[in-house]
N, C-alpha and C positions, 0 to 999 in steps of 0.2 A: 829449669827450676825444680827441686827436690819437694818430694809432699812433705808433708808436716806430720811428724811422729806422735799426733793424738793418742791419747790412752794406751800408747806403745812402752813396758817397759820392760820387752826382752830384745836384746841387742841382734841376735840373728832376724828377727822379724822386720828391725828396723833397715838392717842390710840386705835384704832378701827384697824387701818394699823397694827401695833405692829412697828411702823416706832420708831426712838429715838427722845425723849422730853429730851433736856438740863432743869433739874428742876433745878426753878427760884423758886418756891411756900415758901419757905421758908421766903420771902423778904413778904410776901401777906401779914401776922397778924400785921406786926409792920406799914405797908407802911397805912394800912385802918384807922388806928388810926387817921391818918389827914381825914380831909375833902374835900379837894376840893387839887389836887395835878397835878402839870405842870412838863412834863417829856421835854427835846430836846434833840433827837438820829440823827443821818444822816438819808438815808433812805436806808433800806431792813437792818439794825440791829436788828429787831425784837421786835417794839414796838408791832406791830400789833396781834403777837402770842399772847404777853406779856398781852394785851387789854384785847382778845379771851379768855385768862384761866383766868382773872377777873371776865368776863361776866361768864364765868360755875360757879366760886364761889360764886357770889351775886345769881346766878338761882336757887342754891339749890344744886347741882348735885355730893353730895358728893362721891358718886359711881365712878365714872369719875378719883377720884383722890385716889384711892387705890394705895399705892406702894410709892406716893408722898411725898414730904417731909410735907406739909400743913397738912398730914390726922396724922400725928405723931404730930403734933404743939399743938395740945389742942382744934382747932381753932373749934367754933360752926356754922355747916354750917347754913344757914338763907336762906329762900328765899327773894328775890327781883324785882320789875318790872324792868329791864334794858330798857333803849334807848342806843342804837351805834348808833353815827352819823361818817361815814365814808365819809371826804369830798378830797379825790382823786375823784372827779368828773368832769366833761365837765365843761369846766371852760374860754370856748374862748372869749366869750365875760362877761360884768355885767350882763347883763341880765338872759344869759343863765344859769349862776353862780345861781340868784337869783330862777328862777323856778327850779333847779335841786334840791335845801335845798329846796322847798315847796315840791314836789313831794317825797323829802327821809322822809320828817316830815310824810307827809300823810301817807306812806306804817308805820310809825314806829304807828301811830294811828290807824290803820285798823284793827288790832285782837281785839282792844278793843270798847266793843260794844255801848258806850256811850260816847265814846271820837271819838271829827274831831275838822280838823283846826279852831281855832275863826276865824283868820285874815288871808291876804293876807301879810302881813309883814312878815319872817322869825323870827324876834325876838319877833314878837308877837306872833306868831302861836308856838315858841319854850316853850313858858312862861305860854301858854294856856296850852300845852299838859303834861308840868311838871306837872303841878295842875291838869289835870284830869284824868290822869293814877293813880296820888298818891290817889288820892278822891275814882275812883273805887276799886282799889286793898286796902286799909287799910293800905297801906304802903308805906313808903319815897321811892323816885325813886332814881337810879345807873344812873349816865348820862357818859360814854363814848367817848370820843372826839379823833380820830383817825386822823392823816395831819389834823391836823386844819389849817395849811397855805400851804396844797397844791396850791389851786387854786392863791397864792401868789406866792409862791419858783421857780414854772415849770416856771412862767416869769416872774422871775428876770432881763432876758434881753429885758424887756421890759415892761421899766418903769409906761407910762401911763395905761397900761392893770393891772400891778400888782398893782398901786394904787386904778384904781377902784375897782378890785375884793379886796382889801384892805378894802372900805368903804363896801361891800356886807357884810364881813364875821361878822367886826365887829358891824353892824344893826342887823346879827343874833346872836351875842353873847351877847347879851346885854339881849336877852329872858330869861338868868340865873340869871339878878337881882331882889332882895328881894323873892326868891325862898327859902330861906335856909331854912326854915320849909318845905319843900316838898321835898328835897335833904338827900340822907344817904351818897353817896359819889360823887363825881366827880374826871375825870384824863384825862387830856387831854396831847396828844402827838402832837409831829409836829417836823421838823428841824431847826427854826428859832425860837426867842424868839421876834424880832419886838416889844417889851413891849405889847406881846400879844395881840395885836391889839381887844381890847375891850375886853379879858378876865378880865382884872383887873378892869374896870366897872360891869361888871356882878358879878365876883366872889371876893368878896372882902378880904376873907381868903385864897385866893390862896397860894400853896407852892410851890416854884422852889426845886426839889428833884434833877437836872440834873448835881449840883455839888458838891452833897452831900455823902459824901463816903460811907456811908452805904449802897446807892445802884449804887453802880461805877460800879456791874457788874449784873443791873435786865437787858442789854443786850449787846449780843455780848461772847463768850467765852474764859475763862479763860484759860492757861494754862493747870492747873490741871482736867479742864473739857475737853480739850479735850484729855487729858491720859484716862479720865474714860468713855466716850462715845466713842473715838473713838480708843482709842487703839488696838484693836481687830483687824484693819482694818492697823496695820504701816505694818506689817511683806507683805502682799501680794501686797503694796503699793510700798514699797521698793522695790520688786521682779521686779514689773512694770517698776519704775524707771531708775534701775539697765541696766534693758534689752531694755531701748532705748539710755542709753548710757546718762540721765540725772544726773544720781551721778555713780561716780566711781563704779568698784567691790569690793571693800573695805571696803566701807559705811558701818553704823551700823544703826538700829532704831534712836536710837541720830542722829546720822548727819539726818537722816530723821525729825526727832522733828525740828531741829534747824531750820532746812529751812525752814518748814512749818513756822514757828514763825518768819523768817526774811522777809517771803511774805505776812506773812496775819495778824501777832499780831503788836502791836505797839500803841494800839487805850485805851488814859484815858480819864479819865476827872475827876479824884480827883490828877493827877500827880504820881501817886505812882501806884495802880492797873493797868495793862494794859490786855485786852481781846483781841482777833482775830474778824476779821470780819466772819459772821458769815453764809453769802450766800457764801462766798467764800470758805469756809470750804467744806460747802455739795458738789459744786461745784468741787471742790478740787477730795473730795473721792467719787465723782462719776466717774468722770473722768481717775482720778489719774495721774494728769500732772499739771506744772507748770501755771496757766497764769492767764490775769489781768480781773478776773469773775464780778466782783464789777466793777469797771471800763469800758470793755465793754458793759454792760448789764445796769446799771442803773444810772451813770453819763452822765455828758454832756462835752466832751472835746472840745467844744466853747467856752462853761462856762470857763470853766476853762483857752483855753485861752485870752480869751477876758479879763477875771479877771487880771492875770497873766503881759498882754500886757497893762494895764491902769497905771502900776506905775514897772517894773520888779526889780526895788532895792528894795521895799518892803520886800522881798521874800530874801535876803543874810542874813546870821544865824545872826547876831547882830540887825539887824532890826525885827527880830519875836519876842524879848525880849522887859519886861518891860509894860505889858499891865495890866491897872486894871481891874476888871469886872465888870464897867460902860463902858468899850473897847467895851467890849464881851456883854454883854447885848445891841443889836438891838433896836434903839431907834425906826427909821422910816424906812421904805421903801423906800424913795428915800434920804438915806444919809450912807450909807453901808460899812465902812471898809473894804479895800481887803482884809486882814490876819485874822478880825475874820469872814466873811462872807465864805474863805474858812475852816477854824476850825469848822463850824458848818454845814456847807454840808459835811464834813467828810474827804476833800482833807487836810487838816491838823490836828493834835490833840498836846494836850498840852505835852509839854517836861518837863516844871516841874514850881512848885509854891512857890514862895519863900515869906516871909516878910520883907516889906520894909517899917520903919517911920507907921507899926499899919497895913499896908496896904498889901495886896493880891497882889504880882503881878507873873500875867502869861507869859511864853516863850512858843513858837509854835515851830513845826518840820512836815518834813514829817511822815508818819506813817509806813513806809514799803516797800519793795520793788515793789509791785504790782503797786504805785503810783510813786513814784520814777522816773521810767523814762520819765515818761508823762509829770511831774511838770519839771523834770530837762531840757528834748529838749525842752520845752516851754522859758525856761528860756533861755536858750542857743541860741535859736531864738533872742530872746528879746533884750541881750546882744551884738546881732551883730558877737557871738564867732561860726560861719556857714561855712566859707572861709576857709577850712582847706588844705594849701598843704599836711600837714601830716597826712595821713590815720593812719588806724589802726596797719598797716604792719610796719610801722617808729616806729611807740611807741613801739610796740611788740619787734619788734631790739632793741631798745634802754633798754627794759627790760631783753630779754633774755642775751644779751653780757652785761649787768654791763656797759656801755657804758656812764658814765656821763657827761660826753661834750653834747653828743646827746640830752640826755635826759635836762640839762639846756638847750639847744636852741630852743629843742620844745616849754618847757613852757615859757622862754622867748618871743616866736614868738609870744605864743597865749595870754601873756597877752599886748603885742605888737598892738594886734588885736582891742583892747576893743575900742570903742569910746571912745573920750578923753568926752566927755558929761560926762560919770559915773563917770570917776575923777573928773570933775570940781563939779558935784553933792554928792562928797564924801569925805569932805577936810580932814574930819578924817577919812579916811582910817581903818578900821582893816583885822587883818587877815581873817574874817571868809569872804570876799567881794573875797579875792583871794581861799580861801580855794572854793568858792561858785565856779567862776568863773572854775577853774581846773575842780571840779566838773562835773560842764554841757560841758565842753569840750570830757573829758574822758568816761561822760557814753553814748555817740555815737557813740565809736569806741569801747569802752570792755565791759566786765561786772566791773562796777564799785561803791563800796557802800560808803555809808558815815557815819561819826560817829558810828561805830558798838561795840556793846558793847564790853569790855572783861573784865578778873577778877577785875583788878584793875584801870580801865579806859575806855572812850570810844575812840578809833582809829579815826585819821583824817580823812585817804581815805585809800582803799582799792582798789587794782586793778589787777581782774584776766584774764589773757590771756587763750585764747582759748586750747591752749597743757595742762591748768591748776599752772601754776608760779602764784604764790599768792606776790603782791607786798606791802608791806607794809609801807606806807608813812607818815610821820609826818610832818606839816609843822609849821614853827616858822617866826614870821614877826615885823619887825623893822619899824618902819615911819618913821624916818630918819638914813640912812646911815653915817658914817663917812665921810665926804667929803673928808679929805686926804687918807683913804683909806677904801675907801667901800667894796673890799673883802675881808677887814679882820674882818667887821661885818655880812658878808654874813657866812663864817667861824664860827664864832661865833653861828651862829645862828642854822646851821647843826648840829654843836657839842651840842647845849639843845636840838634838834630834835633827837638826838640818845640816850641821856640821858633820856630822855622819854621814848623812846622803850623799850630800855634796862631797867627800874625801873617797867614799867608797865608789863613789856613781853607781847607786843601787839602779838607776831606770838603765841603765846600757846594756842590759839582756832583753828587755820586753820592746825597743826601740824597731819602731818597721814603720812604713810608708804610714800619714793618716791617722797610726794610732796615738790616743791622749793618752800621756804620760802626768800623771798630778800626785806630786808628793806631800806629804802631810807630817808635820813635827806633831807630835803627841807627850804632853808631859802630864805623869801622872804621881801624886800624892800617896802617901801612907793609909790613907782612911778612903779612899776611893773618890778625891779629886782629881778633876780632870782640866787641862785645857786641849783643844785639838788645832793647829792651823794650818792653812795651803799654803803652801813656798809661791813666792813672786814670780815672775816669769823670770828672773836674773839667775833664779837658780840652777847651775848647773848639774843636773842628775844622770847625765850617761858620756 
């Protein structure tokens, strides 16, 4: 069993360790064909490894990649002069900004004995050192670009600092035009796409590869990678689990896979591939316990809710839908969409991409459960949905006893609760604003999921109680009621919410020895009527 490449993100250390390399090398021979190539990942998904095993392939270092997919490809190693510029730097002021890229240039000129800065500008001193690396070595230079908008993205909340280190980066990018005779490749990475703030001045054949499905998975892990790197490590993982009372005694490897894949996978960006996060994996099986690794560790839960708290209807499933990628493409720094600014720090990823009228358009979602509950009590804050006489103990009654009187008058209470603001602000009403609202109610009193896949559909809500009674919930919503008799559309509306069940068999994923499985028709109204009720035991849900 290979260690685990923690806070590892140079590719010799990783081989040298005998730690495990997910190979990517594969994607190298077709990706080098372009020239000048613009990646945007969140951060800690592994651009930076990705960078690191570039850099050994322009160096020469074919030794390095023995066993790899790249040394089986055809591919002719070559040497090359590389520059990395790695600008995760001290970044608090412009200033500061500006000497840290003169001081990273100098060290990147210091081996070479006839190359120093021309200028005090960044972009000139960048444009000098292109041309005199390539002039000494006899060979086009590899330029490197790692957070190209760090000293941007870290202050995002705050605006005037992020604009001017805005005007710094892109005075130094601008050192890359009419270079292209000195250049054999360029790739620059970052979180943000900001219309590259002066990339596309300097590099004028630039390619945005970051939607491009060919390389949906140069980071982050797939599925099937991690059967093949990590499976070695389910059996003694599961043992762990098992014995803090995290998954049943019953579990199998699968129930193991699945979780893992319900906390950490969920993450595309061609709509169809999806990988796991990929710090939270190592994290994961070094550990071996559930929790939010990415989240703690390298977001900002400010961010997120200050984002969150600037518009919180943005954020109900009918509003993530419908965005083209002129949405998603970041024009400026100070004009930022909340739904694709969090899609591109990584708090959301795409659900799915459809055509409409010639045209692309994108739906968002969360990604998983690691995030999930952080976005939902935020939301739930937001909403006002805080005030609960009903703990968790009422719901739980109202679940274990089949209790549907109860269980309508909780939801009724709580969407009772909402500011009438969000109605007035929502004249079309759909279900997914009440399905949302339920939502952020429930996941702070259970374990409560949303949308989850199953064979032949995806499940509204899902809600498991602490003994483990798996609730299975469908909800169906009318904007107008019958006015002479609205329970008998409420009615109606149960009866298509059990007919779903039952057509999809949403309970045939949670099915195992012992466990309760109790489905719920939920039909909800325009103005925040409710009926809620448990399927008969005839019905069949798996």
């Amino acid at each position: 069993m290979k260690s685990l490449p923690l806070s590892i993100q140079s590719l010799k250390k990783i081989i040298d360790k005998g730690a495990i390399y997910v190979d990517k090398t594969d994607l190298i021979s077709d990706l080098i064909q372009y020239e000048q190539v613009f990646l945007s990942r969140p951060r800690r998904f592994g651009k930076s490894l990705f960078l690191d095993t570039l850099e050994e392939v322009f160096r020469g270092n074919a030794d390095l990649f023995s066993g790899l997919k790249i040394a089986d490809s055809g591919y002719e190693f070559k040497k090359y002069p590389v520059i990395r510029l790695n600008m995760a730097v001290n970044s608090r002021s412009p200033e500061i900004l500006e000497k840290r890229l003169l001081e990273i240039l100098a060290a990147i000129a210091a081996p070479y004995p006839k190359v120093s800065l021309r200028s005090a500008d960044p972009g000139g001193a960048l444009q000098g050192l292109i041309e005199d690396i390539s002039v000494e070595c006899g060979e086009k230079v590899v330029a490197l670009v790692d957070e190209y908008d760090y000293p941007v993205s870290k202050y995002i909340d705050n605006l005037p600092l992020a604009e001017a280190n805005t005007d710094v980066l892109s005075s130094c990018y601008v050192g890359f035009k009419d270079m292209d005779k000195y250049l054999r490749f360029v790739m620059v990475t970052g979180v943000t796409r900001y219309a590259m703030m002066g990339l596309s001045a300097g590099l004028n054949q630039l390619v945005d590869i970051s939607f491009d499905p060919k390389y949906a998975t140069i980071c982050g892990f797939t599925p099937d990678e991690l059967d093949q790197y990590f499976g070695d490590r389910y059996s003694s993982t599961l043992e762990t689990l098992k014995s803090t009372d995290y998954l049943p005694p019953e579990s199998s490897e699968a129930d193991l896979r699945q979780e893992i894949l319900n906390w950490y996978d969920g993450y595309t960006w061609d709509g169809k591939t999806r990988v796991l996060n990929p710090i939270s994996i190592l994290n994961f099986f070094n550990l071996r316990e559930f929790k939010e690794f990415w989240k703690t560790n390298y977001i900002s839960v400010n961010f997120l809710q200050n984002t969150i708290s600037s518009n919180p209807l943005s954020f109900t499933q009918y509003k993530l839908q419908g965005y083209v990628e002129s949405d998603i493409s970041l024009a400026s720094v100070g004009n930022l969409a909340s739904v694709p600014l969090l899609f591109h720090t990584g708090y959301l990823t795409i659900d799915k991409i459809i055509r409409v009228n010639k045209k692309l358009q994108y739906s968002f979602r969360v990604p998983n459960f690691e995030l999930k509950d952080s976005f939902y009590n935020i939301l739930n804050d937001c909403l006002h949905i805080k005030d609960r006489s009903y703990e968790a103990e009422e719901l739980t009654k109202a679940l274990r006893e089949r209790d549907s009187e109860l269980l309508t008058h909780i939801i009724v209470t709580l969407f009772s609760r909402i500011p009438s603001e969000h109605y007035k602000n929502n004249e079309d009403m759909k279900e997914s604003f009440f399905h949302m609202a339920l939502l952020c109610y429930c996941s702070g009193l259970l374990e409560a999921r949303a949308e989850e896949p199953g064979p032949l559909g995806d499940l509204d809500l899902l809600l498991i109680t602490p003994d483990g009674l798996h609730a299975v919930i469908e909800l169906k919503y009318a904007q107008i009621l019958d006015p002479a008799d609205p329970e008998k559309t409420l009615n109606n509306l149960v009866k298509k919410a059990f007919s779903v069940i039952k057509k999809k068999k949403y309970g045939s994923r949670y099915r195992l020895p012992g466990r309760d499985i109790v489905p719920i028709g939920l039909g909800v109204g325009g103005r925040g009527e409710a009926k809620a009720v448990f399927a008969s035991p005839q019905i069949d849900i798996t």
